[in-house]
C-alpha positions as CSV (number, residue, x, y, z in Angstrom):
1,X,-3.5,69.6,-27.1
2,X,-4.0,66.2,-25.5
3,X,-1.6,63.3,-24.7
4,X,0.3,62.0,-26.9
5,X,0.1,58.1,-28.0
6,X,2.8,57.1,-25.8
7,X,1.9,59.1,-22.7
8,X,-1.6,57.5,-23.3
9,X,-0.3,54.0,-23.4
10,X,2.5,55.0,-20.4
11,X,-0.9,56.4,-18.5
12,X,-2.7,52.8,-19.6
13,X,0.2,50.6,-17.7
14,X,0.9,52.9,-14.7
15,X,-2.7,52.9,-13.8
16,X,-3.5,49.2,-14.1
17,X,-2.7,47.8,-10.1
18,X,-5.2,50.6,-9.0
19,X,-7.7,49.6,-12.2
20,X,-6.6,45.9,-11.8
21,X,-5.0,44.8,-8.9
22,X,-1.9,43.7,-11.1
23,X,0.9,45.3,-12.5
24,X,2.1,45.6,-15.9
25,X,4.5,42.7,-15.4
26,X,2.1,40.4,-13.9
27,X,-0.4,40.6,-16.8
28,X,2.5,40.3,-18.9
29,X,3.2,36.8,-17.0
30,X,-0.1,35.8,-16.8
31,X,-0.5,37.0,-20.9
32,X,2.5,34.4,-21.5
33,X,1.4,31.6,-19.4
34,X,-1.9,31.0,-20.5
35,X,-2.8,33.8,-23.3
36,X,-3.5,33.4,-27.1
37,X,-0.1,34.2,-29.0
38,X,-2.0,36.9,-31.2
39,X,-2.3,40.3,-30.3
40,X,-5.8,40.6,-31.5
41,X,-6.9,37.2,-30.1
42,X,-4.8,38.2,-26.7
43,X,-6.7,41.5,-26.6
44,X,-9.9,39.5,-27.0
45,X,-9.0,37.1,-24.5
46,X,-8.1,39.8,-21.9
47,X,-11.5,41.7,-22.6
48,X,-13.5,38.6,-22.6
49,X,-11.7,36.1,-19.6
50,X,-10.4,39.6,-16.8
51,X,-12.9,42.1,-18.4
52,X,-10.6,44.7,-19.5
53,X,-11.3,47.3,-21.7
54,X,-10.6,47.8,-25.2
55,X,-7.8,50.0,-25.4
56,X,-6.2,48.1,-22.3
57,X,-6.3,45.0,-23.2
58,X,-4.6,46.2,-26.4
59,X,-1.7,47.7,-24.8
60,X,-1.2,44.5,-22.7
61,X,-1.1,42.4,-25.7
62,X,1.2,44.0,-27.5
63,X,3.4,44.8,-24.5
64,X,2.9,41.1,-23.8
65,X,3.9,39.9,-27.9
66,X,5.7,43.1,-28.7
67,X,3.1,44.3,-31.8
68,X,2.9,47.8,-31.5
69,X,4.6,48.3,-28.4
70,X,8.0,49.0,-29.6
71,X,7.0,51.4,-32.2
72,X,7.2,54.9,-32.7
73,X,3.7,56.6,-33.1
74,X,5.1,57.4,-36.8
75,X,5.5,54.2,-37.3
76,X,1.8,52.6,-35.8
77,X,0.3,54.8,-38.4
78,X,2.3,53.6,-41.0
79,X,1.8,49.4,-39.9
80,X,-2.1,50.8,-39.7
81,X,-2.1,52.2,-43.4
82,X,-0.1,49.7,-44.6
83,X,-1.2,48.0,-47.9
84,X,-4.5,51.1,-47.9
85,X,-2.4,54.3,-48.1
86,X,-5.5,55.7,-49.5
87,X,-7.0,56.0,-46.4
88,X,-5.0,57.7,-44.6
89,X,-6.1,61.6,-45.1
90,X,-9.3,60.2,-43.8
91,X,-8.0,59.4,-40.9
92,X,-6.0,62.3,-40.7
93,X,-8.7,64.8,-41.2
94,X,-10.2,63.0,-38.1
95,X,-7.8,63.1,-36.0
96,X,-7.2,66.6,-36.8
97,X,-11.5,67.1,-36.0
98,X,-11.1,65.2,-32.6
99,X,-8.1,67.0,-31.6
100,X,-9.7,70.3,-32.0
101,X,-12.9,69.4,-29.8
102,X,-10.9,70.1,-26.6
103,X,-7.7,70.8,-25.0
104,X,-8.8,67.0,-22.7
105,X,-8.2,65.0,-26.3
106,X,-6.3,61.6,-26.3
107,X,-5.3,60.4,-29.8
108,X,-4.1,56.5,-29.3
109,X,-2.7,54.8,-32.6
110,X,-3.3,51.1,-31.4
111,X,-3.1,48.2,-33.7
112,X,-6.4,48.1,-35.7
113,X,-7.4,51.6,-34.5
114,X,-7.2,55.2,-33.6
115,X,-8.6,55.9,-30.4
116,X,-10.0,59.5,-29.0
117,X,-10.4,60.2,-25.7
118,X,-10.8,62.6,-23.2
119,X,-11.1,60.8,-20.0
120,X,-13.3,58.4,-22.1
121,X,-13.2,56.8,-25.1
122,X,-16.2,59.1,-27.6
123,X,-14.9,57.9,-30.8
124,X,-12.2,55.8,-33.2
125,X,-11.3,55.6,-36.5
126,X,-11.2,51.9,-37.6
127,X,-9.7,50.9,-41.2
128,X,-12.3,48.5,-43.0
129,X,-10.5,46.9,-45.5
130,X,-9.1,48.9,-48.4
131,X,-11.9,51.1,-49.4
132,X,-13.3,52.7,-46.1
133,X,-12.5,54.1,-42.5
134,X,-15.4,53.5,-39.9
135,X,-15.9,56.1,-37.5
136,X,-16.8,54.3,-34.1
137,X,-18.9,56.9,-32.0
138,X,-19.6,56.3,-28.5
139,X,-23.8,58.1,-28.4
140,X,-25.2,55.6,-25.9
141,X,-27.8,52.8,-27.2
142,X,-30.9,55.6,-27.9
143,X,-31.7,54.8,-32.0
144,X,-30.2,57.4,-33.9
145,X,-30.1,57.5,-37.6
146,X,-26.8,56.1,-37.9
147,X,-25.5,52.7,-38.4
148,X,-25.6,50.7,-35.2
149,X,-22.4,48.7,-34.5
150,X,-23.2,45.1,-33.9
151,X,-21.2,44.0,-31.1
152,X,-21.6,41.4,-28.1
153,X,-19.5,43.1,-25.7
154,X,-21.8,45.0,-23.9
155,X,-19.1,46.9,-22.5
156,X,-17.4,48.3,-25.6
157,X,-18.1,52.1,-25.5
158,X,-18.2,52.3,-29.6
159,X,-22.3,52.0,-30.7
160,X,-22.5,53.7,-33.6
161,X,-20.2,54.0,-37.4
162,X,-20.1,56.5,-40.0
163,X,-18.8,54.6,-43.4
164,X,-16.2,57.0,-45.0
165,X,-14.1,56.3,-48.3
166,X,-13.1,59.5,-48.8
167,X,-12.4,63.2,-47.0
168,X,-15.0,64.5,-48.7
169,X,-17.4,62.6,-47.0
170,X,-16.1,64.2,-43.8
171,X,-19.1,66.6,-43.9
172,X,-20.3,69.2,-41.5
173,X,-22.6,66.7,-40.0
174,X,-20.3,63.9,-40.0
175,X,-18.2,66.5,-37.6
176,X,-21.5,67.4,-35.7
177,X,-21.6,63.8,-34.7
178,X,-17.8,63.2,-33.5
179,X,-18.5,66.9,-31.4
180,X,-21.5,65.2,-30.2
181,X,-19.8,61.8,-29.1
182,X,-17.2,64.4,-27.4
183,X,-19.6,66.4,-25.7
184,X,-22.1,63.2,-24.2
185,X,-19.1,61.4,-22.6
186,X,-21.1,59.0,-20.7
């Protein structure tokens, strides 16, 4: 079984002076000094202004504004599913699919996300609203018949969604493409 959320996020920090050149502290500073005061707007700003990645510049925002940092994976899933229970088993079931691609899997509950990993980001599981979870798959920019993910960032690994509302829609095909996203790491 992979890492847990908090080792992930532990593993995030205690790598950023080699990734970075700055300690968790230091972005913290920096974060406070001149950073939006919204976790989501921080982890924009950190992506866009120092070029970080997705799921780092999320864990320095909400070490930085103390979102999601101070809370138990238990309870990330619950602020994620709060007010759209319903979805929930969805993400569940595909949690439980990405876990069981490899013994390498990363699951990281982050605030507007699930993140799976296994040394890179190949997929997340993104509440839309009330009705759906998007499954974010990282297959490269080649046109595939799936729903490209329109994004700016040229850096952001995710490329492709898979609309579900419900687990029945978790299909063998569906499952085909998150083993595929896992197996074409890039």
């Amino acid at each position: 079984m992979g890492k847990s959320p908090d080792d992930m996020m532990a593993a995030i920090l205690r790598n950023l002076p080699a990734k970075t050149g700055r300690d968790a502290d230091a972005w913290v500073a920096l974060i406070k000094a001149e950073g939006p005061g919204e976790a989501k707007a921080c982890a924009r700003w950190l992506k866009e202004a120092h070029g970080l990645g997705g799921a780092t510049a999320q864990v320095l925002a909400a070490k930085a504004l103390g979102s999601i940092h101070d809370l138990s994976p238990a309870e990330r899933l619950d602020k994620l599913y709060g007010g759209r229970e319903a979805l929930r088993p969805i993400g569940d079931r595909l949690t439980a699919l990405a876990q069981g691609l490899g013994p390498d899997v990363t699951t990281t509950v982050l605030s507007t996300i699930i993140s799976f990993s296994a040394g890179l980001k190949f997929a997340e599981a993104k509440p839309a609203g009330k009705g759906r979870i998007d499954l974010g798959l990282a297959l490269g920019r080649d046109p595939l018949p799936l729903i490209p993910v329109k994004t700016t960032d040229a850096s952001d690994r995710i490329t492709y969604r898979i609309p579900l509302t419900s687990v029945d829609e978790i299909t063998g095909e569906v499952a085909a493409w998150l083993a595929r996203a896992y197996a074409e790491r890039r």
